[in-house]
Phi, psi and omega in degrees: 000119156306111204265101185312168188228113180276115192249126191217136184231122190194114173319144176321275176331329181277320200278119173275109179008302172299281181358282211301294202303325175256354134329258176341331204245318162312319163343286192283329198285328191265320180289314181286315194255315185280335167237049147055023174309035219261110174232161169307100193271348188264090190252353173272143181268167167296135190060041195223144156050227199287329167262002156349124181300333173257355155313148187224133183259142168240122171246127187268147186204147183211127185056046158080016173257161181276161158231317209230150175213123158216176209220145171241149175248148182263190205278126180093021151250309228247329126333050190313355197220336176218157189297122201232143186252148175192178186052042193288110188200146180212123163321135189288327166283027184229349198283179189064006189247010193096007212265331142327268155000257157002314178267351159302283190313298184296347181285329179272350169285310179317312182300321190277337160263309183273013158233080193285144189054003138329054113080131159228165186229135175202163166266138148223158194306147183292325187288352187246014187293298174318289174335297176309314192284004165250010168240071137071007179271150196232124178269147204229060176195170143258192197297162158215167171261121167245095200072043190044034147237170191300119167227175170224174171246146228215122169221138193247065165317141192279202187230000000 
């Protein structure tokens, strides 16, 4: 049985106390804790990054739990030139049905409705290029180090 997925697009200023707190705690469970990472993830300054007025957080839920996340930045937070997907998360008890995938596709439709005919840019972990390259992404770096794992930088033209 396939577990529908509830898709919610929401400003910093929009996220309701619990929201933001299981945003975080899904963060911390995967970046921080499961791949042994330990960085700031509370990386925003005031109106920068996650509290920007034009960030847009996205959360997928299913059967009233967050399972999926990722956060868009508009162009010149993360980028001076391009529109950026970052914080890419999926709950460890949801993965393997596609649900990944699913958070890609709306992420990127979200960028192409508030932000049109943009560029998106993201870093990503290297181990993960085929997964991108099969949401249109191209990689344009070579590996650099982030927080001491392999990442490359990933552009999705627009069309």
């Amino acid at each position: 049985m396939t577990i529908k997925t509830i898709w919610q697009t929401k400003k910093f200023t929009e996220l309701s106390l619990n929201q933001l707190y299981d945003v975080l705690k899904l963060r911390v469970d995967i970046f921080v804790v499961e791949q042994t990472c330990f960085y700031p993830d509370l990386d925003s300054d005031r109106d920068l990054l996650d509290r920007h007025p034009q960030t847009l957080h996205l959360l997928g839920y299913q059967a009233e739990q967050l399972v999926a996340y990722l956060r868009i930045l508009p162009k010149g937070q993360n980028y001076p030139d391009n529109v950026s997907i970052g914080r890419v998360v999926t709950a460890t008890k949801a993965r393997g049905g596609g649900l990944g995938h699913q958070l890609m596709t709306e992420g990127i439709t979200r960028c192409q409705q508030h932000f049109p005919n943009e560029n998106i840019k993201i870093s990503a972990q290297q181990h993960l290029k085929a997964y991108y390259q099969q949401h249109g992404f191209t990689q344009v770096s070579e590996m650099y180090l982030e927080d001491d794992i392999p990442h490359i930088a990933m552009i999705r033209r627009c069309s």
